[in-house]
Biopython code that builds the backbone (N, CA, C, O; Angstrom):
import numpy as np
from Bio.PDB.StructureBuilder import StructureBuilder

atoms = [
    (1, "UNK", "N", (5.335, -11.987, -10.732)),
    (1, "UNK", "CA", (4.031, -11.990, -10.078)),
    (1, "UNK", "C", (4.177, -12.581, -8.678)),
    (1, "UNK", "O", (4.791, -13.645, -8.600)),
    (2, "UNK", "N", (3.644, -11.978, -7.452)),
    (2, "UNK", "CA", (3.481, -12.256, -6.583)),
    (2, "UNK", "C", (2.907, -14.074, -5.942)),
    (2, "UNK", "O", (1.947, -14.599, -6.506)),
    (3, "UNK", "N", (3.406, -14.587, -5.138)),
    (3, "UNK", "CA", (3.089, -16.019, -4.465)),
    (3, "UNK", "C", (2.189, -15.778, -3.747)),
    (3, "UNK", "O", (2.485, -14.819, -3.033)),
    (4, "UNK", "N", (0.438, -16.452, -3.399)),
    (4, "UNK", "CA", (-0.113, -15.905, -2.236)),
    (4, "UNK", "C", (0.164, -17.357, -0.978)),
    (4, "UNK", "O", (0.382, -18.568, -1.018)),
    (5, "UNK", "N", (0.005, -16.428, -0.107)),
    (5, "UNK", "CA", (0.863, -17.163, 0.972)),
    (5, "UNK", "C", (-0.665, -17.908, 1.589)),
    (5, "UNK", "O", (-1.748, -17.326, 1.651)),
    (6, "UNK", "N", (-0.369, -19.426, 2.034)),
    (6, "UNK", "CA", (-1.608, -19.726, 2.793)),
    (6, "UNK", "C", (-2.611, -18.856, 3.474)),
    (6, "UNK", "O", (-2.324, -17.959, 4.266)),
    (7, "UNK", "N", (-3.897, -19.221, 3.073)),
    (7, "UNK", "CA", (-5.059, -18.203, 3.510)),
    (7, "UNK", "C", (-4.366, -19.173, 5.120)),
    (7, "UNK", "O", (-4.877, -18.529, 6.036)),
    (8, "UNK", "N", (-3.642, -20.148, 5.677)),
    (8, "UNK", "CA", (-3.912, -20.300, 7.277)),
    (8, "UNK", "C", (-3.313, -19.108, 7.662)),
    (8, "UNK", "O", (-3.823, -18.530, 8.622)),
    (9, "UNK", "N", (-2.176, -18.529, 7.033)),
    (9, "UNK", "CA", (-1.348, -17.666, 7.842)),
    (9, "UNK", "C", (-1.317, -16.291, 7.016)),
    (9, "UNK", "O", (-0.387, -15.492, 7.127)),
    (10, "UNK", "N", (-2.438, -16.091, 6.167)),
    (10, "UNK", "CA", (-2.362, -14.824, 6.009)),
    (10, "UNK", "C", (-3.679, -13.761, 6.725)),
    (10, "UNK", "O", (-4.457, -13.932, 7.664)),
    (11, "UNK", "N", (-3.508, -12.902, 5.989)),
    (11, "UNK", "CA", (-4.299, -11.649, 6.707)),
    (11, "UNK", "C", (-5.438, -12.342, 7.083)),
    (11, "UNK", "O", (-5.459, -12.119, 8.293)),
    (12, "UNK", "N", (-6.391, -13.031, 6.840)),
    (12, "UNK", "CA", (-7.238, -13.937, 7.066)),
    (12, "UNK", "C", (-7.426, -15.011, 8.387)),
    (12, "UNK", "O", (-8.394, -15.184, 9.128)),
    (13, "UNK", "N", (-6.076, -15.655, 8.355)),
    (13, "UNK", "CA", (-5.964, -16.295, 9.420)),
    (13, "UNK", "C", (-6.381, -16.154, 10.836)),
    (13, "UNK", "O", (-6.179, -15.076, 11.395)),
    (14, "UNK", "N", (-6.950, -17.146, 11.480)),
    (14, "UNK", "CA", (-7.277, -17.148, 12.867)),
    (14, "UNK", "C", (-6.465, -18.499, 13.518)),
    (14, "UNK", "O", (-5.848, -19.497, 13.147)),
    (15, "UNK", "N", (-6.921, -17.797, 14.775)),
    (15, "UNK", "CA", (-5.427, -18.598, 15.979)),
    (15, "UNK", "C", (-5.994, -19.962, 15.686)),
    (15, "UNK", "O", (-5.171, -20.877, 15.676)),
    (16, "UNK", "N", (-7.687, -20.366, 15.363)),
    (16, "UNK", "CA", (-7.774, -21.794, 15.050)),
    (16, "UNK", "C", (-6.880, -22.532, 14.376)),
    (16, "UNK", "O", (-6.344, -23.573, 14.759)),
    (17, "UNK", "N", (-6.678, -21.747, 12.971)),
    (17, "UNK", "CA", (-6.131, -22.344, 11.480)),
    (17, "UNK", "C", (-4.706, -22.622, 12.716)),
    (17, "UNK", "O", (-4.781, -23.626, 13.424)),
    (18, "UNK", "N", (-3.827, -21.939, 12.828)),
    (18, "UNK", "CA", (-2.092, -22.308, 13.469)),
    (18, "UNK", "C", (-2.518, -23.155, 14.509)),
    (18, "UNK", "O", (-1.625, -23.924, 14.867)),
    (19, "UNK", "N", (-3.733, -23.289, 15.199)),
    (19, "UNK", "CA", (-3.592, -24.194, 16.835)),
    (19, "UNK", "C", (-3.764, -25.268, 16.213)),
    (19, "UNK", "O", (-3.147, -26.164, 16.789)),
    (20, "UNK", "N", (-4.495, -25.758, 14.990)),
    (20, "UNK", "CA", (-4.413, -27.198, 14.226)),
    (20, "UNK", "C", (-3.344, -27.129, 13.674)),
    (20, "UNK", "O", (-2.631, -27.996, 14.178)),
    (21, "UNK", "N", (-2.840, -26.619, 12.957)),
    (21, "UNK", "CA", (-1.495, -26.656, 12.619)),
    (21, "UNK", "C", (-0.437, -27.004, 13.039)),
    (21, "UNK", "O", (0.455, -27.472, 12.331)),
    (22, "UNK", "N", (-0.351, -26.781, 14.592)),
    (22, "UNK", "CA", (0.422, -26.628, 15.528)),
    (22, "UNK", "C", (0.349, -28.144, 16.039)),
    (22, "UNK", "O", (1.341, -28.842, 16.254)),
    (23, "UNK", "N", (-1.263, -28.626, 16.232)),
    (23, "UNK", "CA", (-1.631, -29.464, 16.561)),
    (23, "UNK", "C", (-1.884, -29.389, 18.211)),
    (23, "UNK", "O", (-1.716, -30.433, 18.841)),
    (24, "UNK", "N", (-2.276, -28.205, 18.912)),
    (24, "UNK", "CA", (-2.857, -27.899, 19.692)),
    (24, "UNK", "C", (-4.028, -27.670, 20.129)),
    (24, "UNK", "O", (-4.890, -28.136, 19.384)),
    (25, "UNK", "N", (-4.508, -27.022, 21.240)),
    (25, "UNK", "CA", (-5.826, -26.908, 21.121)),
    (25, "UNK", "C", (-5.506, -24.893, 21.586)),
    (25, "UNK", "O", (-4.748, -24.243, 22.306)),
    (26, "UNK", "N", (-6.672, -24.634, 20.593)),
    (26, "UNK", "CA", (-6.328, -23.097, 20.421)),
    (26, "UNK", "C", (-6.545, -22.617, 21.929)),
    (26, "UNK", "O", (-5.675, -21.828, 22.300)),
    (27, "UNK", "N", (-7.144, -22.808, 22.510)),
    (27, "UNK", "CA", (-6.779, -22.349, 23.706)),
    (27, "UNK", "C", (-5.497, -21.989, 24.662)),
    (27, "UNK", "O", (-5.225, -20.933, 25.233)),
    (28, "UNK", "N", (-4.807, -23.244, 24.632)),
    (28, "UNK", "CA", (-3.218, -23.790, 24.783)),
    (28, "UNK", "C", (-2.991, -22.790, 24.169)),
    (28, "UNK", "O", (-3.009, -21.804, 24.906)),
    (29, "UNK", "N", (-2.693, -22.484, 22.716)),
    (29, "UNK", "CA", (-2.003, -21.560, 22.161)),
    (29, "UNK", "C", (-2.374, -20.431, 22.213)),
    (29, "UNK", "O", (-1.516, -19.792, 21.603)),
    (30, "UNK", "N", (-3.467, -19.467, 22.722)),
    (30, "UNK", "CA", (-3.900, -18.221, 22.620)),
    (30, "UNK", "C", (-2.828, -18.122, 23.768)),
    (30, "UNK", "O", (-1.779, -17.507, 23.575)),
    (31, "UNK", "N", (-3.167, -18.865, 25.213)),
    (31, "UNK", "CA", (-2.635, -19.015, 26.641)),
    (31, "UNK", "C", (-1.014, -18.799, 26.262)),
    (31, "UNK", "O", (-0.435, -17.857, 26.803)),
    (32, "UNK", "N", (-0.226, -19.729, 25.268)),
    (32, "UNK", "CA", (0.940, -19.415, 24.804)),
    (32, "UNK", "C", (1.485, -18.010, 24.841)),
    (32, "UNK", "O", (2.460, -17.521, 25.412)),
    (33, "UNK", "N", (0.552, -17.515, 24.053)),
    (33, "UNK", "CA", (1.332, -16.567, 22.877)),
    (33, "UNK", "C", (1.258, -15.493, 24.180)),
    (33, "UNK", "O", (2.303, -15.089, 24.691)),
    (34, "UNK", "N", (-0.050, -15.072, 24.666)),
    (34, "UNK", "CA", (-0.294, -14.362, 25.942)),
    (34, "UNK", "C", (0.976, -14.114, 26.287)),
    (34, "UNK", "O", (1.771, -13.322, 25.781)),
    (35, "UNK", "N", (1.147, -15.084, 27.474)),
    (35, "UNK", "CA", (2.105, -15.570, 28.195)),
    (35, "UNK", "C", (3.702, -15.143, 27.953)),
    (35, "UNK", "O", (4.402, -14.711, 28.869)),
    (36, "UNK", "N", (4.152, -15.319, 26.644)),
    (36, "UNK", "CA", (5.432, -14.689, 26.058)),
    (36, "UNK", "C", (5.164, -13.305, 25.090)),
    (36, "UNK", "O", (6.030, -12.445, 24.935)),
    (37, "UNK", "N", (4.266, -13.267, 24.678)),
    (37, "UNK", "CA", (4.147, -11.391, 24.351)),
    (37, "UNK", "C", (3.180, -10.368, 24.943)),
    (37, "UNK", "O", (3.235, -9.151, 24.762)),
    (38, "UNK", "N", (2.087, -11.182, 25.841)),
    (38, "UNK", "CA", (1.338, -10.121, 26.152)),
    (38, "UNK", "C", (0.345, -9.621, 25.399)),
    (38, "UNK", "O", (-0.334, -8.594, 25.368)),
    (39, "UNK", "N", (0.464, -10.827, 24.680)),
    (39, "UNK", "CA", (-0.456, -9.769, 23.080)),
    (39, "UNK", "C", (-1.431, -10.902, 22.895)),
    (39, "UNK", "O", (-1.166, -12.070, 23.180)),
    (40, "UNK", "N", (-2.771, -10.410, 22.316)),
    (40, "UNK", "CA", (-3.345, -11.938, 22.046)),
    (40, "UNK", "C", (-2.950, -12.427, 20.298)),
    (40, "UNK", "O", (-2.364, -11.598, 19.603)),
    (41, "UNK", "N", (-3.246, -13.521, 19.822)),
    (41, "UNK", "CA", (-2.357, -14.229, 19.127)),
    (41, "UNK", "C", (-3.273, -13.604, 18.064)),
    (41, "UNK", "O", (-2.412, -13.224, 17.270)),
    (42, "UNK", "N", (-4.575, -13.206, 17.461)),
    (42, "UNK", "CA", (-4.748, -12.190, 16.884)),
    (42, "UNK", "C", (-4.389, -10.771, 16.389)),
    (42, "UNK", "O", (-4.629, -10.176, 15.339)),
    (43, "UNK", "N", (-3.658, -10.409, 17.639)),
    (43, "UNK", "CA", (-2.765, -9.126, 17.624)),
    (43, "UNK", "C", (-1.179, -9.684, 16.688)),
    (43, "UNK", "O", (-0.446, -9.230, 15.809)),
    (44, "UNK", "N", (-1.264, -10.741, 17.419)),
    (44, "UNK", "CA", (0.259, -11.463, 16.695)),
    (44, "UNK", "C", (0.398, -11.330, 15.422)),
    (44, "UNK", "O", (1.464, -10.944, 14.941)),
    (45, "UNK", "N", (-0.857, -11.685, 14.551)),
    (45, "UNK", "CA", (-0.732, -12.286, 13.555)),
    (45, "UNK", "C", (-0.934, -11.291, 12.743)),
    (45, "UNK", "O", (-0.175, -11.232, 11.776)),
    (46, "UNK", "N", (-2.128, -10.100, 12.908)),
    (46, "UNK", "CA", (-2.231, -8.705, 12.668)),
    (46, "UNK", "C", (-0.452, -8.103, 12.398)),
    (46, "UNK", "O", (0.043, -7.669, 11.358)),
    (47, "UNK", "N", (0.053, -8.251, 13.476)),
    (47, "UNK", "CA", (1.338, -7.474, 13.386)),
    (47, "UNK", "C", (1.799, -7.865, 12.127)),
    (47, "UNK", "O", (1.651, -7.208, 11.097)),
    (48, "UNK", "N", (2.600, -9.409, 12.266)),
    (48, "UNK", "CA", (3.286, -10.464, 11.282)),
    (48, "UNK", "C", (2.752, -9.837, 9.810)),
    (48, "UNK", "O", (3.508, -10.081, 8.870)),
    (49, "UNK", "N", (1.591, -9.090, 9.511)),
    (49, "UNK", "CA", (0.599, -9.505, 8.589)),
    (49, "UNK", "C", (1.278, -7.782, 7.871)),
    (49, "UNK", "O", (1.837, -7.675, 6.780)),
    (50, "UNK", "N", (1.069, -6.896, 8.628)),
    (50, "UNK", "CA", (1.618, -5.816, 8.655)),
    (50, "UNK", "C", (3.150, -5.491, 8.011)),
    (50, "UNK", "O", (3.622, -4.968, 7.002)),
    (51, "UNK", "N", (3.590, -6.109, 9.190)),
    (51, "UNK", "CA", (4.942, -6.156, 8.263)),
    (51, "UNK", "C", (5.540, -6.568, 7.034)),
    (51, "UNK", "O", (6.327, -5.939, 6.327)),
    (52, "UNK", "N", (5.008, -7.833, 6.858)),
    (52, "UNK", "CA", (4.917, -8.315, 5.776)),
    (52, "UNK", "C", (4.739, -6.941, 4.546)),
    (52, "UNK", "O", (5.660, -6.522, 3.845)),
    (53, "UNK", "N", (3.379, -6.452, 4.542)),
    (53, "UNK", "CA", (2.972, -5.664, 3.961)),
    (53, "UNK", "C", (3.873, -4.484, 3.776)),
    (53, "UNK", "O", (4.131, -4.131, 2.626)),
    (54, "UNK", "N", (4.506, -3.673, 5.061)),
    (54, "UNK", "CA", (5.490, -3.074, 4.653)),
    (54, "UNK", "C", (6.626, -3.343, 3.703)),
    (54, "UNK", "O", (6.991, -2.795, 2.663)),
    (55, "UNK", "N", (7.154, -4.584, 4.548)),
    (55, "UNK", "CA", (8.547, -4.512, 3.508)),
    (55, "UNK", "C", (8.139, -4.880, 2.352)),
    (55, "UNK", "O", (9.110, -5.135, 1.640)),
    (56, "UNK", "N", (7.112, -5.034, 1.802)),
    (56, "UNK", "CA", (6.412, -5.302, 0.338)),
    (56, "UNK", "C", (6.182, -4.154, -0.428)),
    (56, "UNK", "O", (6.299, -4.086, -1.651)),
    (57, "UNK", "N", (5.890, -3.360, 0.240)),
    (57, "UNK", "CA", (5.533, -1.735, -0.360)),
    (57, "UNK", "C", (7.001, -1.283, -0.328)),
    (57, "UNK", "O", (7.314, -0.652, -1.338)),
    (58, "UNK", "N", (7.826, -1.420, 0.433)),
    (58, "UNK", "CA", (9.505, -0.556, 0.504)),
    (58, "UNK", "C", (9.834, -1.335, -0.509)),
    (58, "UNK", "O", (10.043, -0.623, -1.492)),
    (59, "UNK", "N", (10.044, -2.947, -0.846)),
    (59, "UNK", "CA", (11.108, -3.594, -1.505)),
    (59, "UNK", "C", (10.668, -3.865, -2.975)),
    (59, "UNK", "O", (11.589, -4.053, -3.771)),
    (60, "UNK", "N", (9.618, -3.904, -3.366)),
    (60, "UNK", "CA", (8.839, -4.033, -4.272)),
    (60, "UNK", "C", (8.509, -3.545, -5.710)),
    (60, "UNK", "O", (8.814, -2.376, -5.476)),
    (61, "UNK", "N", (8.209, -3.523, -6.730)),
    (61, "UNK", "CA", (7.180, -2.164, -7.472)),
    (61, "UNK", "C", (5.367, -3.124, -6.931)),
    (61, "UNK", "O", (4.259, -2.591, -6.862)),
    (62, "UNK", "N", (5.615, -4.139, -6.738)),
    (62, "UNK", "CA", (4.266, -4.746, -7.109)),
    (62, "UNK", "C", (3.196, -3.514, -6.378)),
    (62, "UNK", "O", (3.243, -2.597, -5.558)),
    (63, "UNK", "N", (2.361, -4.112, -7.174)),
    (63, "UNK", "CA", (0.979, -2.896, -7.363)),
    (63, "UNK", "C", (0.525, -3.457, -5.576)),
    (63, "UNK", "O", (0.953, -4.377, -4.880)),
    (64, "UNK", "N", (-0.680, -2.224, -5.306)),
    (64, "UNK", "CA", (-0.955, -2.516, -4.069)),
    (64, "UNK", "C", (-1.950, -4.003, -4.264)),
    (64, "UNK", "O", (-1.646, -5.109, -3.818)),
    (65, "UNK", "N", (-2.756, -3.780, -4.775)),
    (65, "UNK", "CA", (-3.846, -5.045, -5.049)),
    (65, "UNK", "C", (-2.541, -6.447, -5.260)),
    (65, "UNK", "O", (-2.968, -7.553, -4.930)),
    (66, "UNK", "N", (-1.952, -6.429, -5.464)),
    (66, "UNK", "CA", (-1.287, -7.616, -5.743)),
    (66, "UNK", "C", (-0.494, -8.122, -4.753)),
    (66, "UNK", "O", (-0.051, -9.270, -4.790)),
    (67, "UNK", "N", (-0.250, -7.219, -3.725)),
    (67, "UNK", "CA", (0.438, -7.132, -1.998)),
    (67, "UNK", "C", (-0.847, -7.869, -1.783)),
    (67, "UNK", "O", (-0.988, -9.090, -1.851)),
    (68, "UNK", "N", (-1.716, -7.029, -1.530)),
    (68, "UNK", "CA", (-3.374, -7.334, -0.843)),
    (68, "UNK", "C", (-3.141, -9.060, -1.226)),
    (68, "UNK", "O", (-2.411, -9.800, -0.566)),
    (69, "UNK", "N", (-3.855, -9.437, -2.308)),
    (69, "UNK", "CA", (-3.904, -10.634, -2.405)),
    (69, "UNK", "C", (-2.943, -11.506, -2.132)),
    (69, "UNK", "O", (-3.320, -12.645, -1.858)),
    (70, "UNK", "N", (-1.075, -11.144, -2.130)),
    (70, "UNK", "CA", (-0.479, -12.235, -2.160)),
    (70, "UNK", "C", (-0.592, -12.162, -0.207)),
    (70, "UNK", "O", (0.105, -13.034, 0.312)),
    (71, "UNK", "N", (-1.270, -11.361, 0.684)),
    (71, "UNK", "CA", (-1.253, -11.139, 2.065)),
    (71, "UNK", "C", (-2.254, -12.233, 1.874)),
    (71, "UNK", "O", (-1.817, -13.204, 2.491)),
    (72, "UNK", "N", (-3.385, -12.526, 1.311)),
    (72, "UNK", "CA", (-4.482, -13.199, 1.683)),
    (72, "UNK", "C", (-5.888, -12.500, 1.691)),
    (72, "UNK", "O", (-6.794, -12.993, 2.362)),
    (73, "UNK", "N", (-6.106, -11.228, 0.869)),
    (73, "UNK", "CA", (-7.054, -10.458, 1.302)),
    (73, "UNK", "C", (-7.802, -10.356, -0.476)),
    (73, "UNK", "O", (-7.252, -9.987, -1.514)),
    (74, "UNK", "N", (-9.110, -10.808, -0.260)),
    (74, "UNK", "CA", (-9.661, -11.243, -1.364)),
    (74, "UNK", "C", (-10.082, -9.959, -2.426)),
    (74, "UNK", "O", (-10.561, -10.140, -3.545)),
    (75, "UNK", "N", (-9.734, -8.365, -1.696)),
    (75, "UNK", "CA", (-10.098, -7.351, -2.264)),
    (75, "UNK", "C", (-9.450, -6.520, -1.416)),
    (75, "UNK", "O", (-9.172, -6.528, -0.217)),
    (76, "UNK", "N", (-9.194, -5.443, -2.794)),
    (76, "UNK", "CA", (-8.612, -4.376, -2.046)),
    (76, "UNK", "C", (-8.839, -3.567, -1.219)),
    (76, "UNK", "O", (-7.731, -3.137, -0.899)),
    (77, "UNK", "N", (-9.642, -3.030, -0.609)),
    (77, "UNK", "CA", (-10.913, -2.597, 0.282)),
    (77, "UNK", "C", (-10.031, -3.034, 1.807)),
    (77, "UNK", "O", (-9.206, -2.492, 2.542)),
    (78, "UNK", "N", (-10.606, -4.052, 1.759)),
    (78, "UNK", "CA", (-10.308, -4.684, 3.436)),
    (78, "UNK", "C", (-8.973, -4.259, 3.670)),
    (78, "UNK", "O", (-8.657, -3.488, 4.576)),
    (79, "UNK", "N", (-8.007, -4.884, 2.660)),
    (79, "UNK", "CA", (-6.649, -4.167, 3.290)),
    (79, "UNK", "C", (-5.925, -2.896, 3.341)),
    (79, "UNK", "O", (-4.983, -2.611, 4.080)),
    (80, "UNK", "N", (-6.688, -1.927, 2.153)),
    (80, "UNK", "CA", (-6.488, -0.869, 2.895)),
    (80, "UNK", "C", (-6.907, -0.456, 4.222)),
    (80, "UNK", "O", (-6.335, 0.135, 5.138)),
    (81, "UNK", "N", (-8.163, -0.974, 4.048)),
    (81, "UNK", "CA", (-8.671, -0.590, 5.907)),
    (81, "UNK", "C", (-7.451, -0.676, 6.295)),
    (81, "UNK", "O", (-6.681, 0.265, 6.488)),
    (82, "UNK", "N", (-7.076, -2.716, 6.522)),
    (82, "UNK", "CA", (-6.740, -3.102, 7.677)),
    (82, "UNK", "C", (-4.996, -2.273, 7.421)),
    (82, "UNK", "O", (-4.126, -2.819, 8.099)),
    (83, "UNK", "N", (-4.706, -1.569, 6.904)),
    (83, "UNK", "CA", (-3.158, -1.316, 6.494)),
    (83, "UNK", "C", (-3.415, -0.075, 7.165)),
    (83, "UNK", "O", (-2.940, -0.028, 8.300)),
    (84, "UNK", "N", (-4.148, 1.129, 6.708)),
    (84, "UNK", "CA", (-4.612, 2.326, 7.452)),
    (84, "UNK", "C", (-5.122, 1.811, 8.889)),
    (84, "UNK", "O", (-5.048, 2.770, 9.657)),
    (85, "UNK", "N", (-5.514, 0.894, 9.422)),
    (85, "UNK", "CA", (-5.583, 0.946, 10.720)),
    (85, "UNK", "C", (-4.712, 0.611, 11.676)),
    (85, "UNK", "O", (-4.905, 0.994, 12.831)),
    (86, "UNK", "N", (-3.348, -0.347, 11.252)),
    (86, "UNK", "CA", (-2.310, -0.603, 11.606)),
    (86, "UNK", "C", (-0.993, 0.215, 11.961)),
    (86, "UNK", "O", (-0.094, 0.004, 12.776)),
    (87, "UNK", "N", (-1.235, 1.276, 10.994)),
    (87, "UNK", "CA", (0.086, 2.194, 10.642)),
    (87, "UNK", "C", (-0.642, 3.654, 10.727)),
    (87, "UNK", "O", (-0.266, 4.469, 11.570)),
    (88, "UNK", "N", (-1.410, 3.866, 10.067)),
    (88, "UNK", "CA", (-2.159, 5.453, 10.098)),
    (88, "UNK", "C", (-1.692, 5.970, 8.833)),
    (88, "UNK", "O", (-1.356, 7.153, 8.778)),
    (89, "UNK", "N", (-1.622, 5.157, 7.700)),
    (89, "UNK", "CA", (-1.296, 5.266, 6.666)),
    (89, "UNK", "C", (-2.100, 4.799, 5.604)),
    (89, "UNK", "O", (-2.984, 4.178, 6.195)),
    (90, "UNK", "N", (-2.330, 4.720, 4.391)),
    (90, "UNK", "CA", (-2.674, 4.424, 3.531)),
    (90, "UNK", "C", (-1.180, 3.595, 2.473)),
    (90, "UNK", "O", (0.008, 3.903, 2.384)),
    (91, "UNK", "N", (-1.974, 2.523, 1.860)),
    (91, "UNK", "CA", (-0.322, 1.998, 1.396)),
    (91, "UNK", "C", (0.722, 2.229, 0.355)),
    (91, "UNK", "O", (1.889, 1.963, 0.070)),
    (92, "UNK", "N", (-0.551, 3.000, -0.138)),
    (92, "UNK", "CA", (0.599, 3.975, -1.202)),
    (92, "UNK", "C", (1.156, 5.172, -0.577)),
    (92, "UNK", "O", (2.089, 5.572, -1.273)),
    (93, "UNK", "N", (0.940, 6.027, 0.615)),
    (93, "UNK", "CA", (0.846, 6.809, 1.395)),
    (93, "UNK", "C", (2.049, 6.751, 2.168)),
    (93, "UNK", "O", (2.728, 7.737, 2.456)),
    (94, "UNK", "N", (2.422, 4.965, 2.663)),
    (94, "UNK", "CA", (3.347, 4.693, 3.678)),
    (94, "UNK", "C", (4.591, 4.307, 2.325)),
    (94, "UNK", "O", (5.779, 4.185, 2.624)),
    (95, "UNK", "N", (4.189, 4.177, 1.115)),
    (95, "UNK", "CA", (5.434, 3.667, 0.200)),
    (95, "UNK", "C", (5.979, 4.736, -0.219)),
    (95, "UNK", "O", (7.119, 4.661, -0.677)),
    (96, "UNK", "N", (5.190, 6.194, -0.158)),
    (96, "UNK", "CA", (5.699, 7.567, -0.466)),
    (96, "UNK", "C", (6.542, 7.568, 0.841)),
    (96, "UNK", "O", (7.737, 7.716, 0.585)),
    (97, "UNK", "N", (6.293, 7.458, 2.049)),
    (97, "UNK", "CA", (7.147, 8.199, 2.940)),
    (97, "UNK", "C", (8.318, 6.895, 2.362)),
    (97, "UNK", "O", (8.771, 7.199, 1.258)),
    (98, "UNK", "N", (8.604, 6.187, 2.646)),
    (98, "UNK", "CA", (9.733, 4.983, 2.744)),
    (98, "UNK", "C", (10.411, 5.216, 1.744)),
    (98, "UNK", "O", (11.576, 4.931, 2.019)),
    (99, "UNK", "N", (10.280, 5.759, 0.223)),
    (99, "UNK", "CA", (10.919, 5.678, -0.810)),
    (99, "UNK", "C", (11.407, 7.574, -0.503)),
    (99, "UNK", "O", (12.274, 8.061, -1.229)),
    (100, "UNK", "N", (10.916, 8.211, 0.309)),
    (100, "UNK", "CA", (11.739, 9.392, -0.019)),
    (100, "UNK", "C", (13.254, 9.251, 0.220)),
    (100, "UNK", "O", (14.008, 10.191, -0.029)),
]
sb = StructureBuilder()
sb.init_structure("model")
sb.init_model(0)
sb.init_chain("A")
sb.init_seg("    ")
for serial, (resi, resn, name, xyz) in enumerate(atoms, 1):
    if name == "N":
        sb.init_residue(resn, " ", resi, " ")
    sb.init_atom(name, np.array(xyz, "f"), 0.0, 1.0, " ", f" {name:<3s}", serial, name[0])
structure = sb.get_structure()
C-alpha cells in the first residue's frame, strides 16, 4: 500500500506551506525560485507533483486512486483533472502509452 506524502509538499501544497518550512518569507522564496527557473514556485511544484505521478503509473500496479491519494489529492476527480491538464492525458491513458 502506498505512503501519502505530506499534504506540505503534495499536490495540495502552496509556496506558503515550503516558505515556513524553509523558514522564509514566501515572498523571498517565490522571488527565489523565479530567479533560477523562471517558473513561479506553483508551476514548480505542479511539475514535481506530475512527475511523481508519472513514474508511479510506469513503475507501479497501484490503482490510480491510490497514486491520487498517496500525491495528496483527497479524490479522484481533481487529479485526474490536474494529470489531464499537465500531460494531455488521462492516467490510465498515459500508463497505456508507457507500458507499450
Amino acid at each position: 500500500m502506498p505512503h501519502r506524502i505530506p499534504a506540505a509538499a503534495g499536490a495540495t501544497a502552496r509556496p506558503l506551506a515550503f516558505a515556513q518550512q524553509l523558514a522564509v518569507h514566501v515572498n523571498h522564496l517565490n522571488q527565489a525560485v523565479n530567479k533560477r527557473t523562471g517558473k513561479t514556485t506553483t508551476q514548480v511544484i505542479a511539475a514535481r507533483v506530475v512527475q511523481e505521478a508519472r513514474t508511479l503509473l510506469h513503475h507501479t500496479d497501484w490503482t490510480v486512486s491510490e497514486i491520487a491519494w498517496c500525491l495528496g489529492f483527497d479524490e479522484l476527480p481533481p487529479f485526474m483533472r490536474f494529470f489531464k491538464k499537465h500531460t494531455a492525458h488521462t492516467p490510465l491513458a498515459f500508463r497505456h502509452l508507457v507500458q507499450v
